[in-house]
N, C-alpha and C positions, 0 to 999 in steps of 0.2 A: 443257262448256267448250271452246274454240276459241282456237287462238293465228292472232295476227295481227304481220305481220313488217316493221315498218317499216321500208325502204327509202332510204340517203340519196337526194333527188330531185337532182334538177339546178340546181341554186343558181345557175347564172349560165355563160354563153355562153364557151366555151372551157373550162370546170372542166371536168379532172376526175376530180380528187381533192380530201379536203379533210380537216383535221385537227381530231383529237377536245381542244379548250384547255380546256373545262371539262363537268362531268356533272351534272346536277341531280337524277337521281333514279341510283337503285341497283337490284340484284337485292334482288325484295322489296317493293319500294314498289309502292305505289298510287297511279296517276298518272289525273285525268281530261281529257278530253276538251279538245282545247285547253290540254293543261298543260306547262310546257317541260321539256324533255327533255336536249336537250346545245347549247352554243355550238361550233360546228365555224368554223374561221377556211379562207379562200381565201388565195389570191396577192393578190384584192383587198380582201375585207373578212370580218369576224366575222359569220357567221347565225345564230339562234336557231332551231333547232329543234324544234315543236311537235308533239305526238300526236295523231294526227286519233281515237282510240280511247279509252274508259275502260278502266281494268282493272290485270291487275298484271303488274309487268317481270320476266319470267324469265329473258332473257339481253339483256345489252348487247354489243357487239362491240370493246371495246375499254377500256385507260387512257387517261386523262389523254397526249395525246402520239403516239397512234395515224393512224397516217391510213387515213381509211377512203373506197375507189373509191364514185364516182358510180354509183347502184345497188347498192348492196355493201349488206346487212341492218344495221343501224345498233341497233334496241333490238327484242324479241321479245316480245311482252304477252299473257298469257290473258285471253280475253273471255268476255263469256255469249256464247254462239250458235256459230255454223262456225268464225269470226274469215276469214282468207284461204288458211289453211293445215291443213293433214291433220296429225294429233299427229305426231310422229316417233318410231320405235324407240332405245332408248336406245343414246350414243352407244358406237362399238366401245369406244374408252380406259377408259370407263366400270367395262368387263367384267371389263379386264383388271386394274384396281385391285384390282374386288373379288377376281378367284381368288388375286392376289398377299397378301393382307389374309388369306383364309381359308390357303390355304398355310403360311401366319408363323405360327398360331394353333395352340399345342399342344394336345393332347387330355388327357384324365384319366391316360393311362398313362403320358406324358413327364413329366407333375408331377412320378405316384410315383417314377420313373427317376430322377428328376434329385434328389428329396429325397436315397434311399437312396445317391447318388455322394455329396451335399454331409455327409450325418451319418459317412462310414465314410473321407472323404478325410484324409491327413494333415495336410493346412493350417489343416483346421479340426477337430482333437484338441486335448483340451482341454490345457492346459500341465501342468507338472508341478508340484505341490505345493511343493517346493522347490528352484526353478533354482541353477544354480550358477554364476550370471552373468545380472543383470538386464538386461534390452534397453534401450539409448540413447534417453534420451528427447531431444529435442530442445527447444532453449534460444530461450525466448520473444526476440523482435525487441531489440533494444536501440531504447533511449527515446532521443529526442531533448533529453529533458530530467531531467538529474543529480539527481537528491534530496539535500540537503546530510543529510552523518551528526552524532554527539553532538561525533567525535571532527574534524570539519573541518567548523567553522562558517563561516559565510558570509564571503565577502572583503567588507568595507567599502568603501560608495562616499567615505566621505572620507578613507582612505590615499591612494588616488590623486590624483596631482598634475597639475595641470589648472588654467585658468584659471577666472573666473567666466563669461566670456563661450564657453567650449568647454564649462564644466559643463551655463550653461542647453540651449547647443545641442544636446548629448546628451540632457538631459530632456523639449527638443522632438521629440527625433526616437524616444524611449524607446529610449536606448540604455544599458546599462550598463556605465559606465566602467572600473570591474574585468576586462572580457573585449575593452577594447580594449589591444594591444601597443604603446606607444610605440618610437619610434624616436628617438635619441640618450640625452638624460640623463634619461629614464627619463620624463619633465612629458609627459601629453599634449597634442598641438597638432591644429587644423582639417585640418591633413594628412594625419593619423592617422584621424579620428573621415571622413575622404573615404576613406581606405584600406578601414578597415571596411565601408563602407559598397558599394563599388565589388565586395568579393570575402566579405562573406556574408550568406544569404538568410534568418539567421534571428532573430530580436528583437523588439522594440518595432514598428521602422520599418513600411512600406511596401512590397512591391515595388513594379518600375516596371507591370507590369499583371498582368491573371489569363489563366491559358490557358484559352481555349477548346475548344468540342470540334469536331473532325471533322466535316462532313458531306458529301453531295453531293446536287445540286439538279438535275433533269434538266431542259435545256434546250428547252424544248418553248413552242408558240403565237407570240407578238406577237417572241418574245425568238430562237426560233430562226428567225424569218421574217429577222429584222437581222443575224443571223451569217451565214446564208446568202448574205444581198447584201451584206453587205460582204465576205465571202471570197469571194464571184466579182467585186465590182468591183477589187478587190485582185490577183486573180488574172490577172482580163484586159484590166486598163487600165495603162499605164504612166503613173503621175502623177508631174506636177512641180508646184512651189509657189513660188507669187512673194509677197512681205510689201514693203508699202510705207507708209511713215509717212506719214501725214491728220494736219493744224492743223484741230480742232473748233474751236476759240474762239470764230471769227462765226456760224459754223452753230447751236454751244449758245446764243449770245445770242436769236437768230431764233429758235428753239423753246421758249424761254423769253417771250420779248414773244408770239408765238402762243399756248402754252400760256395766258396770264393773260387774253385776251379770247376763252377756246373756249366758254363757255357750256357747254350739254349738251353739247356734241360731244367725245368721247373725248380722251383724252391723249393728247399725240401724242410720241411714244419716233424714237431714232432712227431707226429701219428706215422709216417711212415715205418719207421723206429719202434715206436709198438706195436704196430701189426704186425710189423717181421719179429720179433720178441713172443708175441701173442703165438704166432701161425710154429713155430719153433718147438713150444709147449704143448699143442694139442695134442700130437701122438700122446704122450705122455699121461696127458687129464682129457680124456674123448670124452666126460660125464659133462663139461664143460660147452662144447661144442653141440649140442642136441636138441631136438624138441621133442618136448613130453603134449601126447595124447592121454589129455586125462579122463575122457570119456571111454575109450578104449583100455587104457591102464597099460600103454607102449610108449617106450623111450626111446625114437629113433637116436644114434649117435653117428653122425658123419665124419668119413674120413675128407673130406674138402672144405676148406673152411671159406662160406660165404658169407663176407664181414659186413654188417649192415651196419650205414655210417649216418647217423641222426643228422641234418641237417638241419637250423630254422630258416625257411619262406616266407616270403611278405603272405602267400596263401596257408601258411602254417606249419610246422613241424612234417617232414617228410623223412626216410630212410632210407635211403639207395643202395644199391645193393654192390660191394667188390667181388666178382665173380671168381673162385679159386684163388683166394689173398695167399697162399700158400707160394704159388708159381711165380711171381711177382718179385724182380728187385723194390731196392727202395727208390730208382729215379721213376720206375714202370707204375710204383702205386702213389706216389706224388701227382704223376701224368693223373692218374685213374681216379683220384679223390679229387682233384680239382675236375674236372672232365666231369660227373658225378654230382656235384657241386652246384657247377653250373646249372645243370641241365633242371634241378630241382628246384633252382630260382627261377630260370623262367618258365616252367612249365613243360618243356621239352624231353624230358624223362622218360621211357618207355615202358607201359607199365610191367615188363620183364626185369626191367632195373629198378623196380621198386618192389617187389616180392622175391621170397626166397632165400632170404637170408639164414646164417644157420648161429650166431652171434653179432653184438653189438655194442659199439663201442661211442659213446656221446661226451663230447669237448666243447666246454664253452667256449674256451681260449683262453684270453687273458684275463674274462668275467669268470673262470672254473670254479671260484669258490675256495674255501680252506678243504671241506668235503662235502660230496654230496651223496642220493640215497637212491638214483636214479632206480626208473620206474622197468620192468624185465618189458621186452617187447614177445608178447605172444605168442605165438607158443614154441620160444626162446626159453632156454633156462638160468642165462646169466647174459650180462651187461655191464661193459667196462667206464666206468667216465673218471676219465686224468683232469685234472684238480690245476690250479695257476702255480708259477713258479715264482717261487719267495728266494728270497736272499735274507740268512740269517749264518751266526757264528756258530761253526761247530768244532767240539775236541774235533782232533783227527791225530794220529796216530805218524810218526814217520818211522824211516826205515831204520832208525837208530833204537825203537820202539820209544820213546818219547812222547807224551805228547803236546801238543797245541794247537792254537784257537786259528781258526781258519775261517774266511768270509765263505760258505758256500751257497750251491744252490740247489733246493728242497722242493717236492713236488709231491703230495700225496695224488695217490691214485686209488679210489673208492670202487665197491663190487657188489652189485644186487646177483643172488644167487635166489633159486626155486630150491627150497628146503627139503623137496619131495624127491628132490633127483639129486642134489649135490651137500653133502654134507659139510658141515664147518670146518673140518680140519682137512678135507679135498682143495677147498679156498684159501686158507690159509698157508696150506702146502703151493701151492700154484700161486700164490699171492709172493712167497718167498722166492722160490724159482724165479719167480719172473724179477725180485731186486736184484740178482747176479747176474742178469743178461745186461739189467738197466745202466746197474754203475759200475759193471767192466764191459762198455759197449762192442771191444772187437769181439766179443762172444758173438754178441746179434749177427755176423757180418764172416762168423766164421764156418767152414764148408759143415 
């Protein structure tokens, strides 16, 4: 037999390192040829790792959480034949378990030794026949619950004075009226039976929940990939945020009259409508569209704008990438965000479609929030996230100039900008542009 040491290879150009997210096999298993081994995740995407060997796993190099160097021994398998490697002498730590193990280990003479201390000590002499003074026993826990005796039978619940509508309410909540204390002329009242209820835990009722138990979860793969860059974009971006109120009202009509003559062609949700809004205004504000090298002290600005679209995963927040949202109808980026979408739920993503974004834009949906203060995705210099839509009464103006109250519909849209590249009144200015595309939509849609 022969071991053979698989080696992580080199996954991708500039790796290099990379982290152990999940194991598929163990010390023990039998793994063949072409069988996966471990998912190891990059800065840019998750790799499956395959056994180029049959045989069985004697050592892996790591948990759940590990990160293991490019070239580093990754899983170690006996084979039939040489394998790639010479057996090795077993390891020093090894050794020293064992002498520490045989050390601890008494012999037949320390038994005897330690019987004849334990039979002849006085702790363990047998007591005397007749003490003259028994040793304290100690008095089982007290009950939470009273046993009634012959001579103090139970309080009755129809002595107590109480209404009908405070009796039933205690039989709703199983409470027994006898062990609540009125307050004034003795009658209990709804105030009393809230009294009880507010200062003890024990009855009939309810509490308000169960305690849970402790645990902790080590932060490790797709989850500590996002605390990382969001504590360094936190760390080394100074953000400001601007919130600005949008009238949806014509826009939801327009998506609405579109929506009912799509045929096959996907639904179309707000965001298409802001990106083509968004993609519209870049020429205009390219300080927008950019990544700042702050190590260098270089502001690239792109004329293409690649819209990274925040997604959340059951495996965590992801950001996929619309490659030239610019070129794009709005049924072509409907297709493409759901397409996108998808593929970042289950895992199918290419890591080319998860980097490279040049802007970003995050929607909760209908959860959006009144505003929010969203985090800049590095080394991005602004991020867009559109807010939920309310229905409230607004003046509005008619064409007689007149005005009155009208049901509409209102949608803040919130801006984290990098203060180091995009000044407040750049935002502001792009923040307003962009309400005249919103709420005269044939703009968006115009050559």
């Amino acid at each position: 037999m022969g071991r053979y040491t698989f080696r992580l290879p080199d996954i991708g150009e500039g790796i290099a390192e990379a982290e152990i997210v999940a194991w598929h096999v163990k010390v023990g298993d039998t793994v063949e040829e072409d069988g996966r081994l471990a998912d190891m995740m990059t800065d840019k995407a998750t790799v499956e790792m395959e056994s180029p060997v049959a045989g069985k796993v004697i050592e892996v190099a790591g948990e759940e959480g590990d990160v293991v160097a490019i070239g580093s021994p990754l899983v170690v398998i006996e084979v039939e034949g040489e394998g790639n490697e010479r057996d090795r002498a077993p390891a020093p730590r090894t050794e020293v378990v064992d002498e520490r193990i045989e050390s601890e280990t008494p012999d037949a003479g320390d038994v005897e030794r330690a019987l004849e201390r334990a039979s002849t000590s006085p702790a363990r002499a047998a007591p005397s026949p007749a003490p003259t003074q028994a040793e304290p026993v100690e008095a089982p826990p007290p009950t939470s619950v009273r046993p009634e005796s012959a001579e103090e039978p139970a309080r009755s619940h129809a002595k107590v004075m109480a209404s009908p509508a405070v009796r039933k309410r205690a039989a709703d909540l199983g409470i027994d009226l006898s062990e609540v204390r009125p307050v004034g002329d003795g009658r209990v009242r709804h105030s009393d039976l809230d009294a009880f209820l507010a200062y003890n835990s024990a009855g009939g009722f309810l509490p308000a929940g169960h305690k849970g138990r402790d645990e902790q979860v080590r932060v490790i793969g797709l989850r500590r990939r996002i605390a990382e860059n969001m504590a360094a974009s936190k760390r080394n971006i100074p953000h400001f945020a601007y919130v600005e109120e949008y009238d949806v009202t014509a826009l939801e009509e327009m998506r609405a009259q579109l929506n009912q003559g799509r045929g096959d062609r996907p639904k179309l949700t707000m965001l298409p409508f802001l990106i083509t809004a968004i993609c519209r205004l870049m020429p205009r504000y390219p300080m927008l569209n950019a990544h700042y090298d702050d190590e260098a002290g270089v502001v690239t600005r792109y004329g293409a704008v690649h819209l990274g679209l925040a997604a959340q995963t059951p495996a965590g927040l992801m950001v996929p990438v619309i490659r030239d949202a610019q070129d794009r109808n709005l049924w072509q980026l409907a297709s493409e965000i759901a397409r996108l979408a998808q593929a970042a739920r289950d895992g199918s993503a290419k890591p080319s479609e998860l980097s490279g974004s040049t802007m970003t834009i995050t929607s909760l949906g209908p959860m959006g929030g009144v505003a929010t203060t969203p985090v800049i995705n590095r080394p991005e210099v602004a991020i867009i996230g559109p807010n939920r839509i309310v229905e409230r009464p607004m003046f509005v103006r008619g064409a007689d100039g007149a005005e009155r109250v009208e049901k509409r519909k209102l949608m803040n849209i919130s801006m984290s900008c990098d203060h180091r590249v995009v000044d407040g009144w750049d935002a502001a200015s792009f923040a307003q542009d962009l309400r005249k595309l919103i709420e005269a939509p044939a703009l968006i849609l115009a050559a």
